[in-house]
Residue frames as qw, qx, qy, qz and C-alpha x, y, z in Angstrom:
[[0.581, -0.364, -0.676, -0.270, -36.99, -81.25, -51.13],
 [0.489, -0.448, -0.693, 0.284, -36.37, -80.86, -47.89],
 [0.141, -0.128, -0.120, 0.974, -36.44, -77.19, -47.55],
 [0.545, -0.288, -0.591, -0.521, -40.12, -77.59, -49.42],
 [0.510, -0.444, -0.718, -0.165, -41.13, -79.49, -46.42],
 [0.508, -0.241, -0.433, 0.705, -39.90, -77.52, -44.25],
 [0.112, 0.078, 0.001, -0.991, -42.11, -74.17, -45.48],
 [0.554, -0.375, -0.540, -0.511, -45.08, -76.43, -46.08],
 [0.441, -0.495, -0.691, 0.289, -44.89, -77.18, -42.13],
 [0.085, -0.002, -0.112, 0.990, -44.54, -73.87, -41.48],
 [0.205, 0.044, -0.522, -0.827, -46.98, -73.09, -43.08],
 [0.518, -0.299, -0.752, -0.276, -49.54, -75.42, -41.71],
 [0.505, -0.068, -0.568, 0.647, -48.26, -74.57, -38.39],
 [0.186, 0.014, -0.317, 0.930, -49.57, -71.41, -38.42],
 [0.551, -0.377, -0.443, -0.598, -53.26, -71.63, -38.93],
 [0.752, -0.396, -0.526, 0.011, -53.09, -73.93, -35.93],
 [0.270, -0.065, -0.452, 0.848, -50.96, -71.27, -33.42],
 [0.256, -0.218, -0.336, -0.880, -53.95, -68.70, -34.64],
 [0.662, -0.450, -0.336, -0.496, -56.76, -70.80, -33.48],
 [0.617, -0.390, -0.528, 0.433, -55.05, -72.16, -29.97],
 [0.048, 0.062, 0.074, -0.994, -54.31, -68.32, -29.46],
 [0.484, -0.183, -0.102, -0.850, -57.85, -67.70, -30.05],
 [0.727, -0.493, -0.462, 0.123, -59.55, -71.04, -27.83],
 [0.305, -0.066, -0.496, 0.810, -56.92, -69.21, -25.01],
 [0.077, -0.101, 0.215, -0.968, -58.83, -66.10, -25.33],
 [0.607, -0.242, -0.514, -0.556, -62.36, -67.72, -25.62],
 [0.684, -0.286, -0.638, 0.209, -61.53, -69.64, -22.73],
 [0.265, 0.045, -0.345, 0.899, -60.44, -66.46, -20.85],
 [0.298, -0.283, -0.205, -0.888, -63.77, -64.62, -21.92],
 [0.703, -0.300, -0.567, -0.308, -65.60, -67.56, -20.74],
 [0.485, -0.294, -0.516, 0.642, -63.59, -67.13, -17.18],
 [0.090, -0.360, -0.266, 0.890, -64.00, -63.77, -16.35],
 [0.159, -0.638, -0.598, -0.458, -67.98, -63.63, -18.70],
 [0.187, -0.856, -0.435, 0.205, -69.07, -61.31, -15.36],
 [0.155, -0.604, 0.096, 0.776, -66.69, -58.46, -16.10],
 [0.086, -0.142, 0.403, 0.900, -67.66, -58.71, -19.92],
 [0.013, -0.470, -0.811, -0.348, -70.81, -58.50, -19.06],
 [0.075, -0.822, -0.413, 0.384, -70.47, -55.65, -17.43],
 [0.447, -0.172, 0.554, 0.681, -68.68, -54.31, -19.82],
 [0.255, 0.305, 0.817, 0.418, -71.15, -55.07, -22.34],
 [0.103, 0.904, 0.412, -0.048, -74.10, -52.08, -21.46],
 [0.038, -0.772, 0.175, 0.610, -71.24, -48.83, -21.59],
 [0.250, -0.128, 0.683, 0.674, -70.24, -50.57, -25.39],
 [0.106, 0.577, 0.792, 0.169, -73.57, -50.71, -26.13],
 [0.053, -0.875, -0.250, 0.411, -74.45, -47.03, -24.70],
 [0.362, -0.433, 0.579, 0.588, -71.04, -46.17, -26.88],
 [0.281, 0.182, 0.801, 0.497, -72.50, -47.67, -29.92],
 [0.085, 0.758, 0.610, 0.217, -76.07, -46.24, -30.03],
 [0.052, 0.966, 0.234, -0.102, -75.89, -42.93, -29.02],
 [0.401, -0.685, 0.385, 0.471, -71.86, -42.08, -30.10],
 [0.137, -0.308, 0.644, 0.687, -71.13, -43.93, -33.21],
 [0.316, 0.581, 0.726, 0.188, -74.79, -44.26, -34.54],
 [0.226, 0.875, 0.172, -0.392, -75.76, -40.71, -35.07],
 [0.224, -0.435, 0.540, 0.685, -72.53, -40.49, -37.35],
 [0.327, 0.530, 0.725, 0.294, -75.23, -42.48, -39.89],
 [0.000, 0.887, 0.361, -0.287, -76.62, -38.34, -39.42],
 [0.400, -0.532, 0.189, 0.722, -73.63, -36.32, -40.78],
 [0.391, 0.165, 0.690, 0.587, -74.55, -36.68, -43.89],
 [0.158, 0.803, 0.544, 0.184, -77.50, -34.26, -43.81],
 [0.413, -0.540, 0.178, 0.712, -74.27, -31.72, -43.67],
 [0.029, 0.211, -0.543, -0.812, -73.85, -32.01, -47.48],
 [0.092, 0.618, 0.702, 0.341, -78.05, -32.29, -47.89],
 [0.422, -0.255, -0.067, -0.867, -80.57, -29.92, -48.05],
 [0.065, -0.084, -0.970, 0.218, -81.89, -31.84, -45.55],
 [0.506, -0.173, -0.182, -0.825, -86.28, -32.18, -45.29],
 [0.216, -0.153, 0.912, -0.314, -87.67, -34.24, -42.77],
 [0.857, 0.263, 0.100, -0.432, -90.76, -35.27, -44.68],
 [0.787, 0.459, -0.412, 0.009, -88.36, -37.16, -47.18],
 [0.972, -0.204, 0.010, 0.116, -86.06, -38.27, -45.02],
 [0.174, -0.715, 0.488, 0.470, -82.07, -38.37, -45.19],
 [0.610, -0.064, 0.724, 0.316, -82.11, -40.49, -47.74],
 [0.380, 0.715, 0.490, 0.323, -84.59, -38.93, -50.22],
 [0.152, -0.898, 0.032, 0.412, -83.27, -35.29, -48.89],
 [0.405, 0.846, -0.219, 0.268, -81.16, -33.33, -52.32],
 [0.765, 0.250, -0.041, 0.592, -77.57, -33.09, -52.46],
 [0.052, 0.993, 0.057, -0.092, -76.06, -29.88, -51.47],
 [0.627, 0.455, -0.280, 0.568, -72.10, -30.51, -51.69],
 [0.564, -0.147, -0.315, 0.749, -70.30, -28.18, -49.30],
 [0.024, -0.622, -0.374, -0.687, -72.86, -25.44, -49.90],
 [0.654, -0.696, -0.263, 0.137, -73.98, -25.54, -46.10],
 [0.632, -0.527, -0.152, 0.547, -70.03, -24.58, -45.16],
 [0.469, 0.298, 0.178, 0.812, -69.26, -22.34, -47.67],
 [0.157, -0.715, -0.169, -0.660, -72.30, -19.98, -46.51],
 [0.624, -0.753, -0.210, -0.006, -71.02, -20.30, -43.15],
 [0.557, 0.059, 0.090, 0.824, -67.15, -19.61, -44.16],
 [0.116, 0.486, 0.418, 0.759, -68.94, -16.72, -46.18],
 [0.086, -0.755, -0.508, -0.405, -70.88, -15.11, -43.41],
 [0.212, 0.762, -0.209, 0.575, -70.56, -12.02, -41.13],
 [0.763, -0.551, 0.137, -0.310, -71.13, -13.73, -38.08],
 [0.908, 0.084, -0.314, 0.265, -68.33, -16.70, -39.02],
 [0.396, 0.146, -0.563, 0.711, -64.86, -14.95, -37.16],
 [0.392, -0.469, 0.394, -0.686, -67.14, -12.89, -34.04],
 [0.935, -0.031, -0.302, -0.186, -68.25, -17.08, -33.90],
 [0.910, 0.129, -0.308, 0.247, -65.12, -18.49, -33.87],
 [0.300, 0.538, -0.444, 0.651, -63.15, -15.84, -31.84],
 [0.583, -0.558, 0.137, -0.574, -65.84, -16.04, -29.19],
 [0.943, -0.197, -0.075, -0.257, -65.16, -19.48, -28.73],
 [0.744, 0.426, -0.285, 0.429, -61.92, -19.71, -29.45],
 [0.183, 0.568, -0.320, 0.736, -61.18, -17.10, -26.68],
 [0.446, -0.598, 0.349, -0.567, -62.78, -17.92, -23.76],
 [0.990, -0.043, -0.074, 0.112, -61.43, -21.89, -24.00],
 [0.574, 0.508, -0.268, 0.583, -57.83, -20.17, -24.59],
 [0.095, -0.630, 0.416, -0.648, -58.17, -18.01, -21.59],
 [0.842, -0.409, 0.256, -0.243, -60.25, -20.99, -18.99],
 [0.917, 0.077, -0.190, 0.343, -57.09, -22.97, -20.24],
 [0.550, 0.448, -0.382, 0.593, -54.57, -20.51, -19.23],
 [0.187, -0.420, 0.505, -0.731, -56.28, -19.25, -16.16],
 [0.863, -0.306, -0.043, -0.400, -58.96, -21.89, -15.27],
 [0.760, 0.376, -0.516, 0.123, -56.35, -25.15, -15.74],
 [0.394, 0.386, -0.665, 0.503, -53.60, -24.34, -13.65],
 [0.420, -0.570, 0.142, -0.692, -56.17, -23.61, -10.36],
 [0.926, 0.060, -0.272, -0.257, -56.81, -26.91, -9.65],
 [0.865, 0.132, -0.372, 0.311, -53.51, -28.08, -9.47],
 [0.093, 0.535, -0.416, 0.730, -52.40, -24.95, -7.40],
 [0.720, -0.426, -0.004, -0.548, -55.43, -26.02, -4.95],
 [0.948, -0.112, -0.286, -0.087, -54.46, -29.49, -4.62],
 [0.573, 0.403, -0.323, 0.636, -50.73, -28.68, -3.84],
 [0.221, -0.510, 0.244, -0.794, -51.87, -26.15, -1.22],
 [0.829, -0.361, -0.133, -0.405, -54.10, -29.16, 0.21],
 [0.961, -0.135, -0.233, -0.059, -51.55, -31.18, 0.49],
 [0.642, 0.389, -0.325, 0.575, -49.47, -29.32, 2.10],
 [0.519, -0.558, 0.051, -0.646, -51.49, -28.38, 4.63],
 [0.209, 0.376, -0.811, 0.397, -50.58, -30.32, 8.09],
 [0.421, 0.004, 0.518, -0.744, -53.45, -29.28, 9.97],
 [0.029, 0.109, 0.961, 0.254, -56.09, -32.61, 8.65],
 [0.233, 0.531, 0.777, -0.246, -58.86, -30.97, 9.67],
 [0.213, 0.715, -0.015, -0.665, -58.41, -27.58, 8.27],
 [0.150, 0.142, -0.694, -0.690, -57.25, -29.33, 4.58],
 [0.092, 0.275, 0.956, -0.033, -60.07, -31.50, 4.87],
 [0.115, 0.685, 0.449, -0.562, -62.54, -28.57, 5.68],
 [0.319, 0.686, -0.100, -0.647, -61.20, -26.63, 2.78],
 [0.105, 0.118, -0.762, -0.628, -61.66, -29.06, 0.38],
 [0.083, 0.480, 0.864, -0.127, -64.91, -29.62, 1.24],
 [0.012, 0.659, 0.044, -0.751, -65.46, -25.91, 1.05],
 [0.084, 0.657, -0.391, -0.639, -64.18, -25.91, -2.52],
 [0.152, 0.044, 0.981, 0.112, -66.06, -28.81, -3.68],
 [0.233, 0.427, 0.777, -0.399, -69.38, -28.27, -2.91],
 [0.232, 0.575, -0.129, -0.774, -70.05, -25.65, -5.83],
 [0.049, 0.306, -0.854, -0.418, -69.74, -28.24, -8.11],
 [0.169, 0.431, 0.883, -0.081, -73.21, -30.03, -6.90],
 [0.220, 0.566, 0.245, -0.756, -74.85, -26.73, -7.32],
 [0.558, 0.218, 0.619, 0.508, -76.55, -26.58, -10.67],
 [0.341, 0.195, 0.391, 0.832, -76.17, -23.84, -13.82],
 [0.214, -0.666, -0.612, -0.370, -79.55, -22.62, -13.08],
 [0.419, -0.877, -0.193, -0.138, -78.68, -21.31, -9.99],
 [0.629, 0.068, 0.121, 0.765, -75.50, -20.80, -10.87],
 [0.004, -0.549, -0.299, -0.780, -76.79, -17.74, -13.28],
 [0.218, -0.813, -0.283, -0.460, -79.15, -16.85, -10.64],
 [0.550, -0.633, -0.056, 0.541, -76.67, -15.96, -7.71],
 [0.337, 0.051, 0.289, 0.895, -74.47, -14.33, -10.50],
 [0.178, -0.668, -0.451, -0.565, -77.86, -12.15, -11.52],
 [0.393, -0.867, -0.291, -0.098, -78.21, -11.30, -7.96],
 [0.679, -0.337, -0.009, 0.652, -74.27, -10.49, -6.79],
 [0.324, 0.207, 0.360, 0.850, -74.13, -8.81, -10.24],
 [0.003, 0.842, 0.511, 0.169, -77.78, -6.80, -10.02],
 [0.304, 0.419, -0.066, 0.853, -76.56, -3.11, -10.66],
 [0.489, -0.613, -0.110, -0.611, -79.72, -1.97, -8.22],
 [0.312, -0.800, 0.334, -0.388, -78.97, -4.07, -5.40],
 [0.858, 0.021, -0.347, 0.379, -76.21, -6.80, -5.66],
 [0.698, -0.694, -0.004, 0.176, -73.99, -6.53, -2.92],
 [0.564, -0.002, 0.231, 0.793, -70.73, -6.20, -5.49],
 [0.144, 0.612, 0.316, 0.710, -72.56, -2.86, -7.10],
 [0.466, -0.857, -0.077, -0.205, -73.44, -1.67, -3.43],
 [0.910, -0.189, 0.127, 0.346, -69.95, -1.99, -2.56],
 [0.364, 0.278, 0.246, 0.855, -68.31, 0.09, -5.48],
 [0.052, -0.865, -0.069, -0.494, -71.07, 2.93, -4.62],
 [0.731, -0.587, -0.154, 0.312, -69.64, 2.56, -0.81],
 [0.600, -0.420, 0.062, 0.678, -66.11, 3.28, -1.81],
 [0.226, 0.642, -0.084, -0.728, -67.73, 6.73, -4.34],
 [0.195, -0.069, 0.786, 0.583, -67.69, 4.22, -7.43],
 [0.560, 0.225, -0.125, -0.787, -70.66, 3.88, -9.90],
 [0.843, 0.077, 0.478, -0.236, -72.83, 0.73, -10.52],
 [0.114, 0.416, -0.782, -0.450, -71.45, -1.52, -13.39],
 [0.844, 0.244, 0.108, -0.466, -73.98, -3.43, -15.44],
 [0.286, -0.445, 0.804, 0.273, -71.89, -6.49, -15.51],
 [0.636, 0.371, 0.644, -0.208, -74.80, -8.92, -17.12],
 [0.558, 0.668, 0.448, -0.204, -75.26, -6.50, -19.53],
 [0.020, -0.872, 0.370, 0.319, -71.61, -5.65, -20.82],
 [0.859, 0.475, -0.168, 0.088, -70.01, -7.26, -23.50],
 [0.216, 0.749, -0.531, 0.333, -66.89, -6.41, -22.03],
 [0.475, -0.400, 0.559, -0.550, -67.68, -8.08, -18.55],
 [0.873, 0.206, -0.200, -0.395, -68.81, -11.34, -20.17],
 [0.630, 0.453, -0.596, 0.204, -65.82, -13.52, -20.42],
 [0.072, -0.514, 0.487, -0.702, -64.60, -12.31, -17.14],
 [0.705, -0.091, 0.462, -0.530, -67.89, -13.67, -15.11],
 [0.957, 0.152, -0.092, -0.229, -68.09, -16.61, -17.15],
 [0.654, 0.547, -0.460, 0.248, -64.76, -17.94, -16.56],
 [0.037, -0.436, 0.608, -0.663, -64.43, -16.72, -12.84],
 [0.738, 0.000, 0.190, -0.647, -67.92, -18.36, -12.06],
 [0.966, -0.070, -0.212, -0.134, -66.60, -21.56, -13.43],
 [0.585, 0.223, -0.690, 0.363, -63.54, -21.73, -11.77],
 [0.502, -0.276, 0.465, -0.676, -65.46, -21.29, -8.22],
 [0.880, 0.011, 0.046, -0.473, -67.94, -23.62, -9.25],
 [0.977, 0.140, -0.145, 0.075, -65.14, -26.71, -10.64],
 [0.363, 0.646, -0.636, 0.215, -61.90, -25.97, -9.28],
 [0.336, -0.333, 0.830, -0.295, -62.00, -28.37, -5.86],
 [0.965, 0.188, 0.180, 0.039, -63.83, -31.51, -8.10],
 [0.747, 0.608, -0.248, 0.104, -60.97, -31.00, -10.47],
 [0.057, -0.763, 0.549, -0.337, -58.78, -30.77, -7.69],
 [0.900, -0.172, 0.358, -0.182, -59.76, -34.40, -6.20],
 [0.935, 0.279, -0.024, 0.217, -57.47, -36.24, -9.03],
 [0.440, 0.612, -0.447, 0.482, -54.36, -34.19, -8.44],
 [0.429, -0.587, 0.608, -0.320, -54.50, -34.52, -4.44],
 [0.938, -0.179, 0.293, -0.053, -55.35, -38.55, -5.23],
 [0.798, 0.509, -0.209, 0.247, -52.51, -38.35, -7.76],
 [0.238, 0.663, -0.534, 0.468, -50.31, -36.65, -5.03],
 [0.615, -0.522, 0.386, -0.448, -51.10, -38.96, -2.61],
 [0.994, 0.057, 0.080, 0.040, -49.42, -41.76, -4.25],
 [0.457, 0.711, -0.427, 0.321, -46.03, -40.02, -4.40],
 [0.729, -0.213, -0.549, 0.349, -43.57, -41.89, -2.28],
 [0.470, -0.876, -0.087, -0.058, -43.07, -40.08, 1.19],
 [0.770, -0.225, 0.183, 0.569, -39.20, -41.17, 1.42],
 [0.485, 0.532, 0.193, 0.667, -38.88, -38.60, -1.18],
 [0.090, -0.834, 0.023, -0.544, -39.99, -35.62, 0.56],
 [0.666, -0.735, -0.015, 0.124, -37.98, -36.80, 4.02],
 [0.764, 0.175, 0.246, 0.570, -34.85, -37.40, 1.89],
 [0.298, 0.572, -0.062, 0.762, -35.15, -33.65, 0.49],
 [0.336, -0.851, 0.197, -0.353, -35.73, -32.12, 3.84],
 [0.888, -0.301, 0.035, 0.345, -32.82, -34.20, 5.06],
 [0.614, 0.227, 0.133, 0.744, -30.62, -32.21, 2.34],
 [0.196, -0.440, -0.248, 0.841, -32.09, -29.02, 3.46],
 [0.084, 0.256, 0.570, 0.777, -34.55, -28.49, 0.68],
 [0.298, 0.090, 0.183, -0.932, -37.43, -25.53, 1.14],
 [0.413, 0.314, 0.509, -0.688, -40.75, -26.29, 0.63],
 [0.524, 0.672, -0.091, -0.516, -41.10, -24.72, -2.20],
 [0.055, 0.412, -0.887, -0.201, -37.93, -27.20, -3.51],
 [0.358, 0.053, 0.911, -0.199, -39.88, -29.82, -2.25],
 [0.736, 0.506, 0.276, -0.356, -43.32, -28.92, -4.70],
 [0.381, 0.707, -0.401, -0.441, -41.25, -28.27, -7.60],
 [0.227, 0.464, -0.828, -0.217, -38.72, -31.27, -7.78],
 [0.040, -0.033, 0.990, -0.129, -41.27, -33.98, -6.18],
 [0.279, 0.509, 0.560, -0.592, -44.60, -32.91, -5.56],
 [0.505, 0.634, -0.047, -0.584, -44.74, -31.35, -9.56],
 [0.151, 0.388, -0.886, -0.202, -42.86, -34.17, -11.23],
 [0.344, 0.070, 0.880, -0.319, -45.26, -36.87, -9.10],
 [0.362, 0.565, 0.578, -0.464, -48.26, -35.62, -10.84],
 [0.091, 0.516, -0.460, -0.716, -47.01, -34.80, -14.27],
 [0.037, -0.068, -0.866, -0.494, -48.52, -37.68, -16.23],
 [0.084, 0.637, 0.749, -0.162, -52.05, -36.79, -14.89],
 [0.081, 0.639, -0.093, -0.759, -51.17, -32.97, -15.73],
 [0.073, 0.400, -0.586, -0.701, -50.76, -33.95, -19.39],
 [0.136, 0.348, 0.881, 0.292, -53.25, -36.63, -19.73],
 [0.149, 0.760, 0.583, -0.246, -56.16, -34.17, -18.57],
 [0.049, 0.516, -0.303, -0.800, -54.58, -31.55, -20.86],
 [0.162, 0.176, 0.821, 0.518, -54.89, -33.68, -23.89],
 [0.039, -0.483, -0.867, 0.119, -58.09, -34.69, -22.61],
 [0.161, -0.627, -0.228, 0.727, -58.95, -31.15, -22.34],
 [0.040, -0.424, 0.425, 0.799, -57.87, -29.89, -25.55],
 [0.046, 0.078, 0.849, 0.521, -60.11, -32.17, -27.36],
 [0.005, -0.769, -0.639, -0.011, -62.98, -30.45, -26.46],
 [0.304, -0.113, 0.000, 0.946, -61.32, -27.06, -26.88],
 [0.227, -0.186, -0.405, -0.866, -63.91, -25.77, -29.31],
 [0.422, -0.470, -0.760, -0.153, -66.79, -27.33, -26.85],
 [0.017, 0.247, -0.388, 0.888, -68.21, -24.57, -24.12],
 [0.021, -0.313, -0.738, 0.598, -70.60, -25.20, -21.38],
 [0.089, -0.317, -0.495, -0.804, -73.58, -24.35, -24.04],
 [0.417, -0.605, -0.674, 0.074, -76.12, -23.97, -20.82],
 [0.475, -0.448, -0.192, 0.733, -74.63, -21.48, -19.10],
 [0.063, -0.018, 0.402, 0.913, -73.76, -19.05, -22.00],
 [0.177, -0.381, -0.631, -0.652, -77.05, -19.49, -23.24],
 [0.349, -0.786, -0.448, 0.245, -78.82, -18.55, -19.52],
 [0.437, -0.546, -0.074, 0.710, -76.10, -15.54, -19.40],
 [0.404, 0.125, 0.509, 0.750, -77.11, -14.24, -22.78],
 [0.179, 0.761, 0.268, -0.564, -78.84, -11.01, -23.84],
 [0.458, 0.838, 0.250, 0.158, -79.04, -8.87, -26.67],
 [0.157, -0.973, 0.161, -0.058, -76.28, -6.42, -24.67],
 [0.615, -0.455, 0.610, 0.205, -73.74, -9.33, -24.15],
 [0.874, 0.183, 0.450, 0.007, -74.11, -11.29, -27.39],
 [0.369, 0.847, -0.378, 0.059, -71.25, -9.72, -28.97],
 [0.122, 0.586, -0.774, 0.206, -69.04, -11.24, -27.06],
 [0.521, -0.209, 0.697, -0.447, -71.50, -14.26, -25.54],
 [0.828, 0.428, -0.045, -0.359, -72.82, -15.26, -29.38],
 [0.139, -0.383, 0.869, 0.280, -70.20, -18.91, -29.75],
 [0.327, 0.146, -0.799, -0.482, -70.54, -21.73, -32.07],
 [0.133, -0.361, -0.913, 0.135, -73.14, -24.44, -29.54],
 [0.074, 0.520, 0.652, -0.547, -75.49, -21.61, -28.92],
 [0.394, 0.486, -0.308, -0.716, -75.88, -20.51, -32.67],
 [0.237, -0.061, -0.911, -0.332, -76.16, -24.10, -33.32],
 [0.002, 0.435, 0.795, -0.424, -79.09, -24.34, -30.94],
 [0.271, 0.565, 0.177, -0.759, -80.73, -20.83, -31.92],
 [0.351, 0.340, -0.619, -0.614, -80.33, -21.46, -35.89],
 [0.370, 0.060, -0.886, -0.273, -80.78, -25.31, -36.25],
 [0.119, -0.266, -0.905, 0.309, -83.38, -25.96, -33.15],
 [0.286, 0.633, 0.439, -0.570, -85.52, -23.24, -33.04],
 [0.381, 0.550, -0.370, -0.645, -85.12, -21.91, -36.64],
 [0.869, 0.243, 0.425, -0.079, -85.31, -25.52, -37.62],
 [0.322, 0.815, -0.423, -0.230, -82.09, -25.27, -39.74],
 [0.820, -0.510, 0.192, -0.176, -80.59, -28.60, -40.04],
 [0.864, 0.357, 0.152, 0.322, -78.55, -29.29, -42.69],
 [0.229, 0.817, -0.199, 0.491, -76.56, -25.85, -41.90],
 [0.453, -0.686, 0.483, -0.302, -76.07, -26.07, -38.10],
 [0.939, -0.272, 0.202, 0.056, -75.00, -29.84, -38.86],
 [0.623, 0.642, -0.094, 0.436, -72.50, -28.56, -41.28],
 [0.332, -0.760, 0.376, -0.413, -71.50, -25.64, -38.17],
 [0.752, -0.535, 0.332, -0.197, -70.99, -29.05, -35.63],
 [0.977, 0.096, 0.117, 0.151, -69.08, -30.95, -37.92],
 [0.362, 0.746, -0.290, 0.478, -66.67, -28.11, -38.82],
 [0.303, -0.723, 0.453, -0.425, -66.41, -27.70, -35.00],
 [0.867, -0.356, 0.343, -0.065, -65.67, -31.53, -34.13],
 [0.860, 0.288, 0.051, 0.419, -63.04, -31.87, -36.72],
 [0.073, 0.795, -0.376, 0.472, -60.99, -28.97, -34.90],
 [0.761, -0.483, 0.238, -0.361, -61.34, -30.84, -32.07],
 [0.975, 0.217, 0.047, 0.020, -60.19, -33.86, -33.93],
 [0.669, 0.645, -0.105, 0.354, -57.25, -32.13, -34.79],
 [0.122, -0.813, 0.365, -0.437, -56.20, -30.51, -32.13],
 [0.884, -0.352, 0.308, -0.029, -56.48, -33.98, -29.85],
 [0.916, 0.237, -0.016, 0.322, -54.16, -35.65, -32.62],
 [0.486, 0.675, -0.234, 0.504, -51.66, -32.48, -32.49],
 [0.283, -0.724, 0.433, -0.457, -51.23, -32.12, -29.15],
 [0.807, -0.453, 0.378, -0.034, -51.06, -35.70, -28.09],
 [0.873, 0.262, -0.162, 0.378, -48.29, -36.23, -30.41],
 [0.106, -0.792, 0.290, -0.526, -46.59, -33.17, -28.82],
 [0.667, -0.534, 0.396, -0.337, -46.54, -35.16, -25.70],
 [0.956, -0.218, 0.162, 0.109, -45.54, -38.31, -26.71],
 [0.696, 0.516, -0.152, 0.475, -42.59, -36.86, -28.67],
 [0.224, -0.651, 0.445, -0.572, -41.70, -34.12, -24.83],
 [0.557, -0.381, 0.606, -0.421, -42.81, -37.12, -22.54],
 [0.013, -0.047, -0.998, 0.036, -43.38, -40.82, -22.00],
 [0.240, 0.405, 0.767, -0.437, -46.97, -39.72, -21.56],
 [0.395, 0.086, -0.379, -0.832, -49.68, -39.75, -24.22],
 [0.747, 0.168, 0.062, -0.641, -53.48, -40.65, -25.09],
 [0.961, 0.209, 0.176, 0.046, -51.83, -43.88, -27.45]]
């Protein structure tokens, strides 16, 4: 008997922790209502234009028809991915894309952080100051006239790089219009254009490393260079890996503006990736049920990759996504 009453208080007990726990938090919400009401318009922005369209995915496995609707739109199964597994265009697709994220990760990435390191190691305040301003400003500039400086540097008749190479006996080089040359200018062109924004979080991340540290090693007689490595690259390591992650999960996503201003008939070997065949096929050809089939394949790489790499990290570091 008395062990009985003793699990029937329990037992009663806990409905009634449950709801004082939940009056706490009601009462909290009801303190600080102005932050969750600002709060309240990015969940909302979040909701409608992020996790509504997903209601859309579905016209992947239709024959979609926009008279009927998605609802009245045929079945198709996997039919959509198989003829995109199946076609001749699927690996020059996937390598295109696949390669020039692989390379702006091994060479674009690291710039940044080399930049910031260099700022902040600069003495002279005005000169770091100056050159990060320098190495910022590209970044307001926009894609449009991005392309059209690159069109005129690059212009085989009389850019200033092709007048240059005849100077020293070379011939003109039709960069624009090489496949070969593609990659190259698209890659170099964005790491002008974003490497001193991206650089702002690693100088504000290295401005929060303690200072004692770096007098301490130049007390013991450490170099400079000692000094980036053991304090200066260590300080800034959990922002290195978060914007990796953060990175990676848009691996298969490329700057579909750009590409598609820098494209030709002459390049499109090597300029034809997965967001600007979804655009040509499914917007202008009016394909939809195929190119949504194309975007979903490509956001579940994505998917994957985020999950495989931020376990990577939390299993090497203390730092991960969750």
């Amino acid at each position: 008997m008395p062990l009985k009453r003793v699990k029937a208080d329990t037992s009663m007990a806990l409905p009634r922790s449950d709801s004082r726990r939940g009056s706490r938090l009601l009462r909290q919400m009801a303190k600080r209502y102005d932050l969750y009401l600002m709060l309240l318009l990015p969940v909302i922005w979040y909701l409608v234009f992020h996790y509504g369209p997903l209601y859309g995915l579905q016209i992947a496995f239709k024959n979609f028809n926009p008279a009927k609707g998605i609802l009245g739109s045929s079945w198709e199964g996997f039919g959509h991915f198989e003829r995109f597994f199946d076609s001749y265009y699927f690996w020059r697709l996937l390598w295109n894309t696949l390669s020039i994220n692989l390379f702006s990760l091994l060479i674009a990435f690291p710039i940044p952080i080399l930049l910031a390191l260099i700022i902040n190691e600069i003495r002279n305040k005005t000169f770091s100051k100056w050159l990060q301003n320098i190495t910022y400003i590209p970044h307001f500039i926009s894609v449009v006239v991005i392309v059209g400086i690159l069109n005129v540097f690059l212009s085989p008749n009389s850019g200033p790089i092709n007048l240059l190479i005849e100077a020293v006996g070379g011939t003109p080089i039709r960069f624009l219009e090489e496949a070969s040359w593609f990659k190259t200018i698209f890659i170099g062109s964005n790491i002008w254009q974003n490497m001193g924004w991206q650089s702002i979080i690693y100088i504000a991340a290295l401005s929060g490393v303690n200072p004692q540290l770096y007098e301490a090693a130049k007390m013991d007689g450490a170099s400079r260079l000692r000094r980036i490595w053991h304090i200066s690259l260590p300080g800034i390591a959990p922002v290195v890996i978060i914007l990796l992650i953060l990175d990676i999960g848009h691996f298969m996503n490329i700057g579909f503006e750009k590409i598609l201003l820098m494209q030709n008939n002459l390049n499109l070997e090597s300029s034809d990736v997965i967001s600007t065949f979804v655009y040509t096929t499914g917007i202008l050809k009016g394909e939809y049920s195929y190119t949504a089939a194309i975007g979903l394949f490509n956001s579940v790489i994505n998917l994957i990759l985020l999950l495989f790499v931020n376990r990577i990290a939390r299993k090497t570091s203390e730092t991960s996504l969750w």
